[in-house]
VOGU-3710 file (C-alpha; in Angstrom, 3 decimals, decimal comma):
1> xxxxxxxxxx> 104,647/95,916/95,338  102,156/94,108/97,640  100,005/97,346/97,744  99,131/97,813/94,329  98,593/94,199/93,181  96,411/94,533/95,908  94,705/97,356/94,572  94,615/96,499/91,428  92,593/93,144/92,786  90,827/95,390/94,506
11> xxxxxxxxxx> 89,496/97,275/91,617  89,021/94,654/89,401  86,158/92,992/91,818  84,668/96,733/92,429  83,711/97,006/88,617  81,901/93,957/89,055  79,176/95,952/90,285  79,417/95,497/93,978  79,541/98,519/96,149  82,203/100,126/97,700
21> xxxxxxxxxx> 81,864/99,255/101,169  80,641/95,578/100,635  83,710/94,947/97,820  86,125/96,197/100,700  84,863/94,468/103,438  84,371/91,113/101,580  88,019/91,644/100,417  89,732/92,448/103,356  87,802/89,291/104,909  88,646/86,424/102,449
31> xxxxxxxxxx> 92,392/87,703/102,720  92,354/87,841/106,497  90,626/84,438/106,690  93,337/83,408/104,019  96,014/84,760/105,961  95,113/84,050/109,440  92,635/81,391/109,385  89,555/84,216/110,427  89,154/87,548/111,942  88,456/87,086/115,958
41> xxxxxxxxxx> 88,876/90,621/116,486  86,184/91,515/113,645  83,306/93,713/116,248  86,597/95,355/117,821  87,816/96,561/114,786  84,683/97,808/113,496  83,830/99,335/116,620  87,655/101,266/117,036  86,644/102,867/113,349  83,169/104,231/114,305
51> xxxxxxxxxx> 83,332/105,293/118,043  84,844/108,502/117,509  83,353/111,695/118,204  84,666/113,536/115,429  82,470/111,754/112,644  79,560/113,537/114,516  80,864/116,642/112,664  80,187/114,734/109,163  76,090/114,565/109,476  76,074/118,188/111,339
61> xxxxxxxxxx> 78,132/119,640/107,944  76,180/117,786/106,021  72,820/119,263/107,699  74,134/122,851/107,847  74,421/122,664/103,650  71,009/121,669/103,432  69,538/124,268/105,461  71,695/126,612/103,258  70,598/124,817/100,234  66,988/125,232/101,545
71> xxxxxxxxxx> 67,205/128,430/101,951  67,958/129,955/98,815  70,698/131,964/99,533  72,875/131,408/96,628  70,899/134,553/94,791  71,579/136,561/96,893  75,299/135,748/97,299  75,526/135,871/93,703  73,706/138,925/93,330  76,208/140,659/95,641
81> xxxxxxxxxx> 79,152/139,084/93,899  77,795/140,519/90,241  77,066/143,991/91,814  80,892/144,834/93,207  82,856/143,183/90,413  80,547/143,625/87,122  82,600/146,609/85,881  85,728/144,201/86,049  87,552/142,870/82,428  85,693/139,487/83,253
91> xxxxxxxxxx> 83,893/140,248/85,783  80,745/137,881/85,757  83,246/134,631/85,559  85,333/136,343/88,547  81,605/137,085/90,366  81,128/133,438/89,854  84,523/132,434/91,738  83,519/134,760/94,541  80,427/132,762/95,298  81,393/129,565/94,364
101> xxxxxxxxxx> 84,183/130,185/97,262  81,690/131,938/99,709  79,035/129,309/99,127  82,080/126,587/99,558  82,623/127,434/103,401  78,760/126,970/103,529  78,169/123,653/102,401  81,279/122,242/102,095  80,521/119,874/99,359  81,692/120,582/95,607
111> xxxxxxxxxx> 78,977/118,699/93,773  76,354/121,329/95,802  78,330/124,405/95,004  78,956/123,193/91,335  75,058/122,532/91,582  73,795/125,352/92,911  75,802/128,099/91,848  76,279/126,652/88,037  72,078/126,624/87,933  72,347/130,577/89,184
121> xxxxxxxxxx> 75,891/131,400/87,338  75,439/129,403/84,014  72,320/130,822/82,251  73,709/134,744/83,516  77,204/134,303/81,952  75,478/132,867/78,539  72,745/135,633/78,783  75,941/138,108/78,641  77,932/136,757/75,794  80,449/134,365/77,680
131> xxxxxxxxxx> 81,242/130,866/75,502  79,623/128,250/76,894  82,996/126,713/77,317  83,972/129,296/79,727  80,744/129,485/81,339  81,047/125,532/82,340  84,763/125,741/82,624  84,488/128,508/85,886  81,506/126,357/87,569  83,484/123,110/86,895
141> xxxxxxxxxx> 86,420/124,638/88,724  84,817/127,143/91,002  82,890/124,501/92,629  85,643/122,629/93,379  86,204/124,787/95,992  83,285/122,909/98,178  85,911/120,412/99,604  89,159/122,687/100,381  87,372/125,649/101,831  86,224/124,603/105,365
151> xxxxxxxxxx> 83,797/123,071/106,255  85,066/119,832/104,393  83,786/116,178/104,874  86,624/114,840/102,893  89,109/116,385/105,515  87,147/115,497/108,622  87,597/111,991/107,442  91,355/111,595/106,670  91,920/114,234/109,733  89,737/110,715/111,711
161> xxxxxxxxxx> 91,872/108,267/109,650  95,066/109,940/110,152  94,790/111,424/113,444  95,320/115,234/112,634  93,604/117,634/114,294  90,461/118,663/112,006  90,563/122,442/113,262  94,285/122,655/111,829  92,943/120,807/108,504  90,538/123,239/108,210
171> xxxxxxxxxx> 92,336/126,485/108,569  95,406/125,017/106,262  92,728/124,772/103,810  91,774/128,646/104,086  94,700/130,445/102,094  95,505/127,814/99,600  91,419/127,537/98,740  91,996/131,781/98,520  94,842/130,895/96,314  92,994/128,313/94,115
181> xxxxxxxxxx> 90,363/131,040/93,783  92,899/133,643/93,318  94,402/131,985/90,044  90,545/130,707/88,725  89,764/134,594/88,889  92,983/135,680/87,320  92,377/133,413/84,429  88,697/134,802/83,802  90,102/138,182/83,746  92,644/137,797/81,155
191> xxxxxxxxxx> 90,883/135,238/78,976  87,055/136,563/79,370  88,788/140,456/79,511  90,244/139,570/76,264  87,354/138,370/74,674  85,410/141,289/75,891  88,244/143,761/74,745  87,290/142,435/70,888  83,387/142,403/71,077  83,521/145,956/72,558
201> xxxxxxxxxx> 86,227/146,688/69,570  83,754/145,111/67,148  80,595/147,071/69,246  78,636/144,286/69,869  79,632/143,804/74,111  78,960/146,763/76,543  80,532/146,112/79,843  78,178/147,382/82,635  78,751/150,043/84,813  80,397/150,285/87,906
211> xxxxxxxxxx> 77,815/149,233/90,686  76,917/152,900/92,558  77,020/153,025/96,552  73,777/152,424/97,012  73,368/149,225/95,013  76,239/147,800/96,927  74,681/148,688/100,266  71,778/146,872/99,134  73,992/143,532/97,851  75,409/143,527/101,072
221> xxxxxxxxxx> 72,132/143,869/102,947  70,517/141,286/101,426  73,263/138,679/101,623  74,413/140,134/105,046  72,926/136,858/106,934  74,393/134,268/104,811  78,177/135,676/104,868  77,873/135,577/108,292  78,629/131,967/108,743  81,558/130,990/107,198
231> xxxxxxxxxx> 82,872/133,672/109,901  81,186/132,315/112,740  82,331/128,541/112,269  85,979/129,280/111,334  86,263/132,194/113,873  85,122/130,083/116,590  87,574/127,478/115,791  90,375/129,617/114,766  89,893/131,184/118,545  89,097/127,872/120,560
241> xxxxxxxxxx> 86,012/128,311/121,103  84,737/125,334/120,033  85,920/122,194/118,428  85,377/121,228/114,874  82,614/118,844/115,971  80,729/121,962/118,271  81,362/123,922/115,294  79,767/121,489/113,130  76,528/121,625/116,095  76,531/125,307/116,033
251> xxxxxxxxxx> 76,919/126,118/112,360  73,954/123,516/111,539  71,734/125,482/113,824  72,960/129,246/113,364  72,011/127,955/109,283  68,501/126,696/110,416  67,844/129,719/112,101  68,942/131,861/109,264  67,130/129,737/106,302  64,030/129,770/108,541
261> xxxxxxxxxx> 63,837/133,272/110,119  65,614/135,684/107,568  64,652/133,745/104,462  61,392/131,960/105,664  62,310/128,892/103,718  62,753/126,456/105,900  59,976/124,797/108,032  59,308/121,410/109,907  58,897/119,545/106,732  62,271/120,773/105,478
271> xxxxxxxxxx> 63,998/119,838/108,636  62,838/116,767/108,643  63,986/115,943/105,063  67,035/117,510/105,758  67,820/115,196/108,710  66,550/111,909/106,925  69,502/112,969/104,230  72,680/113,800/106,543  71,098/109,913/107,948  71,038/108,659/104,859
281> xxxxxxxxxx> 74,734/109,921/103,200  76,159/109,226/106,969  74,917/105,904/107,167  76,585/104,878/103,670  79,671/107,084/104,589  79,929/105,104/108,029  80,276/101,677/106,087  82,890/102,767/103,666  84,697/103,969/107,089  84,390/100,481/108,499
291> xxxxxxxxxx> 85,029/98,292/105,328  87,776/100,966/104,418  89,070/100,475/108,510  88,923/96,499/108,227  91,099/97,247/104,885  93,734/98,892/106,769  93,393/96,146/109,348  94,304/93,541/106,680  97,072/95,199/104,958  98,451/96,219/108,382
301> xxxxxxxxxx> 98,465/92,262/108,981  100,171/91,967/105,699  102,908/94,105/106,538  102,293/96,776/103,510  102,843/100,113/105,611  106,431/98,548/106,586  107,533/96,870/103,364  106,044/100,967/102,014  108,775/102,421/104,701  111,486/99,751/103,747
311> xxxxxxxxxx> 110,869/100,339/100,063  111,594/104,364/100,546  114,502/104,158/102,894  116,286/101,303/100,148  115,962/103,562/96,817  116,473/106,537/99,058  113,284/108,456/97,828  113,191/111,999/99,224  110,405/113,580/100,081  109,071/115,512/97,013
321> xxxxxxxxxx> 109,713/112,475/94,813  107,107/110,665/97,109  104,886/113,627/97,096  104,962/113,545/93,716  104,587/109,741/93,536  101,670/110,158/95,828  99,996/112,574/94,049  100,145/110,998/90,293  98,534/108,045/92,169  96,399/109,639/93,834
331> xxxxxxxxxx> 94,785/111,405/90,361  94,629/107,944/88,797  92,786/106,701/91,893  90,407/109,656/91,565  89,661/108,540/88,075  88,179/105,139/89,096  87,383/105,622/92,708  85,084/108,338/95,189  87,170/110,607/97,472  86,249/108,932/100,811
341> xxxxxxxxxx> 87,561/105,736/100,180  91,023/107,546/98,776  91,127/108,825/101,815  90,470/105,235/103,578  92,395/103,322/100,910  95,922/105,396/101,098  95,969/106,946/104,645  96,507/104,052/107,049  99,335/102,768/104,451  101,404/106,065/103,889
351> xxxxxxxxxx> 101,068/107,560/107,377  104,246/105,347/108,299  106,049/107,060/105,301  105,082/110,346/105,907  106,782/110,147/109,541  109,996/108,384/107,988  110,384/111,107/105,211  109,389/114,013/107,431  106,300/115,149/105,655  103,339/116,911/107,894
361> xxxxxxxxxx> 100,258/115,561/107,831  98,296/118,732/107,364  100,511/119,805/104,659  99,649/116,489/103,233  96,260/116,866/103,674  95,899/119,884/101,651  97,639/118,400/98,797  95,232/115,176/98,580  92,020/117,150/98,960  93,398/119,851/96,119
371> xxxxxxxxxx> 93,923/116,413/94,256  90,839/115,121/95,461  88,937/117,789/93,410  91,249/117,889/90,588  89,582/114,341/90,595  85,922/115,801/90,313  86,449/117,770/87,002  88,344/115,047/85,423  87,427/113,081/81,848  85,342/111,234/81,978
381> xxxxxxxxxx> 83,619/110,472/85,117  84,114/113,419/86,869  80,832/114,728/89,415  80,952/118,066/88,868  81,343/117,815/85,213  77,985/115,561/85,439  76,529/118,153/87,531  76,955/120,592/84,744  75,767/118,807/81,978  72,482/118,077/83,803
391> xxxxxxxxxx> 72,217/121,628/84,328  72,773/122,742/81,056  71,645/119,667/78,419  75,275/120,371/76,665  77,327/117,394/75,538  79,231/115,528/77,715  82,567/116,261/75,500  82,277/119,762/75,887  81,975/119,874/79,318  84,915/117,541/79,319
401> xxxxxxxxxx> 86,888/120,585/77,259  85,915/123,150/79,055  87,436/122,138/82,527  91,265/120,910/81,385  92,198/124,454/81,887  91,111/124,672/85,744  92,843/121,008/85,663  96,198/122,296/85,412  95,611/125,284/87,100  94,972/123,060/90,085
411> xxxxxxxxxx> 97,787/120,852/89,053  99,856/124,520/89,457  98,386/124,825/93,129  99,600/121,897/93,875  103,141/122,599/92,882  102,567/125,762/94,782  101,571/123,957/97,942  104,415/121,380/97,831  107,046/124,186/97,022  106,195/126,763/100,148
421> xxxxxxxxxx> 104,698/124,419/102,608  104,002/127,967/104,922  100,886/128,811/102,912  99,210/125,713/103,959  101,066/125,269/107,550  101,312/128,995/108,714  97,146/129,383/109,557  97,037/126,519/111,778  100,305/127,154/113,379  98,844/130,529/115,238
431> xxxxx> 95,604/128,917/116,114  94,003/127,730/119,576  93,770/123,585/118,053  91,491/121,376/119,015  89,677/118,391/117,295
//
């Protein structure tokens, strides 16, 4: 097909060493100059991809995490996590979940969450008698979590690429992240429970005790401030309050005034960092956007997204073969290529077959950006894996081990996902939308 000898050109002149945006623009130029004889419409088209007022919500996210970040409140939500699930057959690898998830609907990024939780999480689940194995293989999946919990860049982008209402994107991401969490916690408690059941045998392991009333009181006191935001930005959209973009505003500042007036680690200097890097990532996000929207352009021109639609409706596909079509490519994509221009590269071509077949495009959406982060602990470039092993000094091939288990348990969620379409689709569908 015209797509993917496209692609495959595509990919070929990216591992030359140029970046992402410039290979895609420079691409999507020489064929529409070879096609058309030049691109007259070039500052229009550029333009129509960056004057939208939803991609203000990607530098607010991206300044809310690094107040968060700044403020050091990852102990804290870790501390709480360790004090009410301890006692539990696994109970520091489900602890480690918890705040992996909790700290997800803070930043919204996975490589921070993998980051910042593994440097917490890691040394405490070693210092206790977990493998190293399973101690990278629960931050290597936990922090996955970053992009399908809300907030999520990655979904504010295809929810701009695809026109689907971010708010909607975000809740449908709320019980199949709980789900994703759900089945990383259930596998710590047989697998970690079970190793603990032998070392207690053997009396070498003491499980601690149950946390008492007043040491939970405490955990909760101290990480009070910092559980209040997921709350506050997914209430307020949940109830129409605000927009995803206001939500963005709000949750940046209601983190700035909580990492600089409960924790007292955040001053001017800190802001001002902290805005020079949501500038910074924007600015590079901003021209994968318009190289990846000048892509679309040219493959629109091409006629791709029809001869897509023509190709379905002639070997009458159904839906879940495409879905399933959609998301083996998707995880060979994520080998090679960065989630945002996924996102760019696929949308504008498949949204065509998505309305033929039927398919909703928040349903969708939840499936890529579960695939998106099956991409991130993935041999042998994956980020979060990387994250790890510069955390922890460990070989790159254990690392590598350690996280095929959480890949097929989010190859499972998937399948879930794609089988009961509700769990992603029934959140958003008693919500007050907007953008």
């Amino acid at each position: 097909m015209t797509f993917l000898i496209i692609l495959t050109v595509l990919i070929a002149l990216l591992y030359t060493g140029l970046p992402m945006f410039a290979g895609m623009f420079l691409f999507s130029v020489g064929i529409l100059f070879w096609v058309e004889g030049g691109v007259p419409t070039l500052g229009e088209t550029i333009l129509g991809h960056l004057d939208g007022y939803l991609l203000v919500a990607i530098p607010l996210f991206m300044l809310m995490s690094h107040f968060m970040v700044r403020g050091k409140v990852v102990d804290d939500l870790y501390a709480a996590a360790h004090t009410f699930l301890r006692h539990i057959p696994g109970g520091l690898g489900i602890a480690t979940v918890f705040a992996c998830a909790v700290f997800a609907a803070i930043s919204g990024s996975s490589v921070a969450t993998a980051l910042t939780i593994g440097a917490v999480a890691i040394p405490q689940m070693l210092k206790y008698g977990y493998s190293p194995r399973g101690a990278y293989g629960v931050v290597a999946g936990g922090g996955t979590l970053g992009i399908l919990i809300p907030p999520s860049a990655p979904m504010v982008l295809y929810g701009v690429a695809s026109d689907t209402s971010v708010g909607a994107l975000f809740m449908a991401g709320v019980i199949p992240g709980i789900l994703l969490a759900a089945i990383f916690a259930a596998y710590c408690f047989f697998t970690e429970g079970r190793r603990e059941a032998k070392l207690i045998a053997e009396g070498t392991f003491v499980r601690p005790a149950r946390a008492s009333l007043r040491e939970m009181g405490h955990a909760i006191k101290r990480s009070f401030w910092a559980l209040t935001l997921p709350p506050f930005v997914l209430g307020g959209m949940y109830f129409g309050i605000f927009t995803a973009t206001e939500a963005a505003a709000t949750g940046a500042l209601w983190a700035l005034l909580i990492a600089a007036f409960i924790y007292r680690q955040v001053g001017p200097k800190q802001i001002w960092e902290g805005g020079q890097e949501a500038a910074r990532i924007s600015a590079v996000l901003f021209m994968i956007i318009v190289s990846a929207g000048l892509f679309g352009h040219m493959l629109t021109k091409l006629h791709v997204p029809d001869q897509l639609v023509a190709w379905v409706v002639e070997n009458n596909v159904s839906r879940t073969q495409f879905l399933i079509l959609m998301m083996l490519l998707l995880f060979v994509l994520g080998l090679i290529l960065e989630s945002f221009s996924i996102i760019l590269i696929t949308t504008p071509v498949i949204l065509p077959v998505l309305a033929q077949l039927d398919i909703d495009r928040v349903w969708y959406g939840v499936m890529l950006t579960i695939n998106l982060e099956l991409a991130l602990i993935s041999p042998p470039v994956g980020m979060n894996l990387i994250v790890i092993r510069s955390i922890t000094g460990a070989p790159l091939v254990e690392v590598d081990k350690a996280a095929i288990p959480y890949m097929g348990m989010m190859a499972l969620a998937i399948g879930i996902i794609m089988l009961w379409p509700q769990l992603a689709l029934w959140l958003p569908g008693t919500m007050q939308l907007g953008n």
